[in-house]
N, C-alpha and C positions, 0 to 999 in steps of 0.2 A: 180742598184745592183742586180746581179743573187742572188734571194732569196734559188735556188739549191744551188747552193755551201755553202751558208749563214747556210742552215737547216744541212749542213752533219758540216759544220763545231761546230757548237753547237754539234747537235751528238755526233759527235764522242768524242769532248773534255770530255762530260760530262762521255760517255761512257768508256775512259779511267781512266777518275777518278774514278769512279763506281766500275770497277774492283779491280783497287790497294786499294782500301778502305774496301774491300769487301774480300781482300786476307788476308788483314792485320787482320780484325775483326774476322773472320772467324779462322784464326790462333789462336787467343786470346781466341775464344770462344771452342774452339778445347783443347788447353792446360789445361782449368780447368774443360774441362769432363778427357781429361784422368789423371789428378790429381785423380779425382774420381774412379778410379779402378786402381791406380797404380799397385799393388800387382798381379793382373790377366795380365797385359800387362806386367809384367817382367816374369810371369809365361807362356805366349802365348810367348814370345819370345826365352826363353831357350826351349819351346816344339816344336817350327815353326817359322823360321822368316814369314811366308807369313803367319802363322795366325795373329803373331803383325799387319803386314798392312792391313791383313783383319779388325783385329779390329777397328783400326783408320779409315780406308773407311767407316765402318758402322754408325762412329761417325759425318762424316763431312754433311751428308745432313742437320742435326740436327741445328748444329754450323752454316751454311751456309743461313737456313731459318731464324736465328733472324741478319745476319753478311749483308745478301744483302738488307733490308729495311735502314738498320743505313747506312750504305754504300751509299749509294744512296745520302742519306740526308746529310752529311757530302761531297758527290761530288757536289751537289746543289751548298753548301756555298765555298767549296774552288775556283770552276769554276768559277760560276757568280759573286762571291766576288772578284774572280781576277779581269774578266774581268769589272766590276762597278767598282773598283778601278782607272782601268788604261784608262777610258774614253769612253771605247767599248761600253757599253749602250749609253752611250748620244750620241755618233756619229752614232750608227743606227737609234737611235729618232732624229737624226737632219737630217739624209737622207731619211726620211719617214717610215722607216720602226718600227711599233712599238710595243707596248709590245707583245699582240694577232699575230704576224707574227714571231716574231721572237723564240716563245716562244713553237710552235710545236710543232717542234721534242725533246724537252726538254718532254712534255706531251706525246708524245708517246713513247719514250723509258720509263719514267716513267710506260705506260698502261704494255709495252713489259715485265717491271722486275716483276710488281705486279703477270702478269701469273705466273711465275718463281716461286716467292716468296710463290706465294699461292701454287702450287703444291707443292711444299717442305715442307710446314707447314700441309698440312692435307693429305697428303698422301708420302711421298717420304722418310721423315726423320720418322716418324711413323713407316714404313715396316723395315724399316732399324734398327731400333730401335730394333724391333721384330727378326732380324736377329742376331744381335747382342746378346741378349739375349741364343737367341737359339745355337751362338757357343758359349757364354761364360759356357754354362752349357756343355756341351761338351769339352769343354781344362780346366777345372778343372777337371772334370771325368775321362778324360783321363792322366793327367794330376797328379792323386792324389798318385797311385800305385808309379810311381817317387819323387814327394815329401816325401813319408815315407820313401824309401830309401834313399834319399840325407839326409833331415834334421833328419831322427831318430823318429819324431812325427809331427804330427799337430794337428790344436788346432781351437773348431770351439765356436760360439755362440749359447745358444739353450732358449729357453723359461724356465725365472726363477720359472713360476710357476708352468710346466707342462701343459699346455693347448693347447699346438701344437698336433695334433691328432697325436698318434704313439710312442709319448713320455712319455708314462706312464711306459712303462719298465725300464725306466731310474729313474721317481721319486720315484718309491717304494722302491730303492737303501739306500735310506738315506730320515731322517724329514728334512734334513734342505733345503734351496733351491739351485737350483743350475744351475750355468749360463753360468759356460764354464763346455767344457769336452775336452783332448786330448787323441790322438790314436797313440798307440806306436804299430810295428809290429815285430815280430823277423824274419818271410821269405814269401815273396808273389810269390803265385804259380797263377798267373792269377786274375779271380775271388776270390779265398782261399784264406784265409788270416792265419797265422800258428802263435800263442804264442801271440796275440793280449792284448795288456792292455790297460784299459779305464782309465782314471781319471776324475774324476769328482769335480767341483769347485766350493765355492760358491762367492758372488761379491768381496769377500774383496780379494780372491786368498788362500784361507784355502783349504784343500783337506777335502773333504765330504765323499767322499769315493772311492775305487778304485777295478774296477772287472778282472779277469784277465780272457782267453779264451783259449783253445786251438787248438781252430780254429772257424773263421769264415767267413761265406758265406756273400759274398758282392754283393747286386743288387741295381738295380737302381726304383725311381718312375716314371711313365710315364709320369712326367712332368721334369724329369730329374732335379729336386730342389732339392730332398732328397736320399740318404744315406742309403741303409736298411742294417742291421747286425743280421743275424741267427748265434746264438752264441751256440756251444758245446763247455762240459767239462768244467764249469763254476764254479771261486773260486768269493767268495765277500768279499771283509774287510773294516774294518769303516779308516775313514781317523783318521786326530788326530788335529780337530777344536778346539777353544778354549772352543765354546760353550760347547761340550761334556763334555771338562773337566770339566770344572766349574760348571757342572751340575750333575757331576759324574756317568755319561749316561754307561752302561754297555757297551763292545765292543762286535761285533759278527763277525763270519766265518762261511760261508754257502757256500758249495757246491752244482750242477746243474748238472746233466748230460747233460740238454738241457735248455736253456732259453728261458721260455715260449711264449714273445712276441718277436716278433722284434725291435730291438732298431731302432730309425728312427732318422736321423740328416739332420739336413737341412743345406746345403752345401753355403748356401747363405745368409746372415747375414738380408739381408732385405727381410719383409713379400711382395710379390707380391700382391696389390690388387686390387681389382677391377676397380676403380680409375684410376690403372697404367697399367691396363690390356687396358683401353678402349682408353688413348693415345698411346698404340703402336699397334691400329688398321688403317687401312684406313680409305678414307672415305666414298667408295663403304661399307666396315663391319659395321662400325657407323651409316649409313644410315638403314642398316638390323637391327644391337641392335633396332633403334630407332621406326621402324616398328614395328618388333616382342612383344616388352618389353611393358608391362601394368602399371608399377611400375612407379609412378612422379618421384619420385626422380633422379631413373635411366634418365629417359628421360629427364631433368633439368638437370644432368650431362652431359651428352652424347649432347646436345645441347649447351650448355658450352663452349665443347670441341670443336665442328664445328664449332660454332661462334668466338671463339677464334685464328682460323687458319685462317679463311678465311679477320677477322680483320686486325692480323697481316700483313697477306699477304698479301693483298690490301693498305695497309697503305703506299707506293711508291707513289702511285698516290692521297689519301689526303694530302700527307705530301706535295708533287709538289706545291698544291696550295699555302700552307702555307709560303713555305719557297723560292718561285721562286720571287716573289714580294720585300720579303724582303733582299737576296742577291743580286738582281738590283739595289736596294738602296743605302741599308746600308754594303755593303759587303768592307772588309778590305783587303789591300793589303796580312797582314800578317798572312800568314799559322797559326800561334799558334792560333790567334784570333777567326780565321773563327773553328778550328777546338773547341774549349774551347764552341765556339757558338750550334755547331751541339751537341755537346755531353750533353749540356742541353738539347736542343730540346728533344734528343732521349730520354733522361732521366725524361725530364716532359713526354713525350708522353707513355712512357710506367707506370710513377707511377700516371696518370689520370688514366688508362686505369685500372689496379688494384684497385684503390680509388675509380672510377666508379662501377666497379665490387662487392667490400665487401661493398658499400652502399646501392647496390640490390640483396644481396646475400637474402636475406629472401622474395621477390617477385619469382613474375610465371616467367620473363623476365628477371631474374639478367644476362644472354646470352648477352642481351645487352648490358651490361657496358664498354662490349671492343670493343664498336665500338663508343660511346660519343668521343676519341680523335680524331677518323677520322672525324667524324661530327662538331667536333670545329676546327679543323685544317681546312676542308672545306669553312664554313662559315667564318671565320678570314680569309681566301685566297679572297675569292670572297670579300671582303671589301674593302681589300687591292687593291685588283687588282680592283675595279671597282675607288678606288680615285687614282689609278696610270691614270689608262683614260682620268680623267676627268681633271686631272693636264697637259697631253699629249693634248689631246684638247685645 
């Protein structure tokens, strides 16, 4: 039997499986990120259609590093569960060919996807990541002078208790606290903003208070998060809470020629930190943090983080062992079965890999937790496969 032909024939099979598995998850995994910014992706697309697709391109290295390991392992079980079903194993082991020969290029396209797989986990979908970020803050920015116009106002989230640096101009407005504000505008001249009204709110939706502008100057922070407002010609009036009532709180109106601080609003509901800073780094920049930085904790993070990419990503070829022996076997003719089968697997394999992880989250080495499934998926492999042999003997 030309073992050539035998090795592309495996190949490829698995190789086509691989793909459409890997198209499909990847879809799946795609869909509920951008569930997670719907409101910006219907905003990127009435501003640009080619920024919507930018947007989703930035999206897919992400969805594509956790889509091609499951992938993979779900074309294991469909393939060789086919072919074990329909007698294709035993007829190679009765022509001499056995498990170690036939089993190859199944191993090496598994080594081929893990490269893959690892580049995109710790560096490909991270940068992109980082791209993504950086025009999302740009098509709301730009983005926002049209929103006042179409909708009349908008309406942002801010810190209910004043502790966002910049946001002190806002809590002196009013005792009570306050958690949303909207921005009405009557004409935008560029940067100027003409007849501007703030409202301010607190959780239940009461108005706290509301300042009115007659003009103000709109920039931006260098991180492109925050919203600055230099406000002239400035009225203040108290809202009309319950609280005030029932507490028979006196009302005021105050006039400003100028308002002294700048009001800062942060354009973006979630705090960026450090944490989320250092996954949408590479892994050439994480390499640097982990140099530079003196701080453990930092560096227990930030090892974490690289351990975690390179787990995942490598995890094609523990997983091979694991589950090539047992699709030889045990593999079922039918699609539903085989697939019911993988998506355990993937599913035990990634909640060891976290149960590993928060059982050494207070050790020097909790980094390691997500690499215990690759190392049980190994050793269960070589078991298996050593009493496949010894049965083939």
């Amino acid at each position: 039997m030309n073992r050539s032909i035998l090795g592309k024939y495996f190949f490829k099979e698995l190789l086509i499986s691989t793909l459409g598995n890997t198209f499909v998850l990847t879809c799946i995994l795609l869909y509920g990120n951008l569930q997670k910014h719907g409101d910006l992706l219907i905003q990127s697309f009435t501003f640009s259609p080619t920024s919507f697709v930018e947007l989703i391109g930035y999206l897919i290295p992400y969805s594509l590093s956790m889509g091609l390991p499951f992938g993979f392992a779900l074309a294991i079980l469909f393939s060789l569960g086919r072919m074990a079903s329909q007698g294709e194993i035993v007829a190679l082991n009765s022509h001499g060919v056995g498990l170690l020969q036939w089993a190859l290029p199944v191993f090496f396209l598994a080594f081929c996807l893990s490269i893959v797989s690892t580049f995109a986990q710790v560096d490909w979908a991270p940068k992109n990541r980082t791209l993504f970020d950086a025009r999302q803050k740009e098509i709301v920015w730009s983005n926002l002078n049209h929103l006042l116009l179409q909708k009349g106002q908008v309406e942002f989230e801010v810190d209910s208790k004043g502790a966002t640096p910049g946001l002190e101009g806002i809590g002196q407005l009013a005792d009570e606290g306050i958690s949303k504000i909207s921005i009405s505008v009557g004409k935008i001249q560029s940067d100027v903003w003409k007849n501007v009204r703030i409202v301010m709110k607190q959780d239940d939706g009461a108005i706290s208070s509301v300042l009115h502008a007659g003009e103000a100057t709109t920039t931006r922070s260098d991180d492109q998060r925050n919203l600055i407002l230099n406000l002239t010609d400035v009225d203040v009036e108290p809202g009309f809470s319950e609280e005030r009532k029932s507490n028979n709180r006196s009302s005021f109106f105050v006039s400003f020629r100028k308002w002294k601080y700048p009001i800062v609003i942060n354009l973006f509901s979630s705090h960026q930190t450090l944490k989320n800073t250092w996954k949408r780094m590479g892994l050439l920049e994480l390499i640097t943090v982990l140099g530079e930085t003196k701080d453990t904790a930092t560096k227990k993070e930030v090892k974490t983080i690289i351990s975690k990419g390179f787990a995942l990503g490598l995890s094609p070829f523990f997983l091979c062992f694991f589950l090539l022996p047992i699709a030889s076997q045990k593999g079922k003719r039918e699609t539903m079965i085989n697939m019911t089968c993988g998506i355990f697997v993937c599913l035990g394999y990634f909640g060891l890999g976290q149960l590993s992880f928060n059982l050494l989250s207070n050790l020097s080495f909790a980094y390691f937790g997500w690499w215990i499934p690759n190392l049980v998926s190994l050793l269960l492999g070589l078991i298996f496969i050593k009493r496949l042999l010894m049965v083939g003997n």
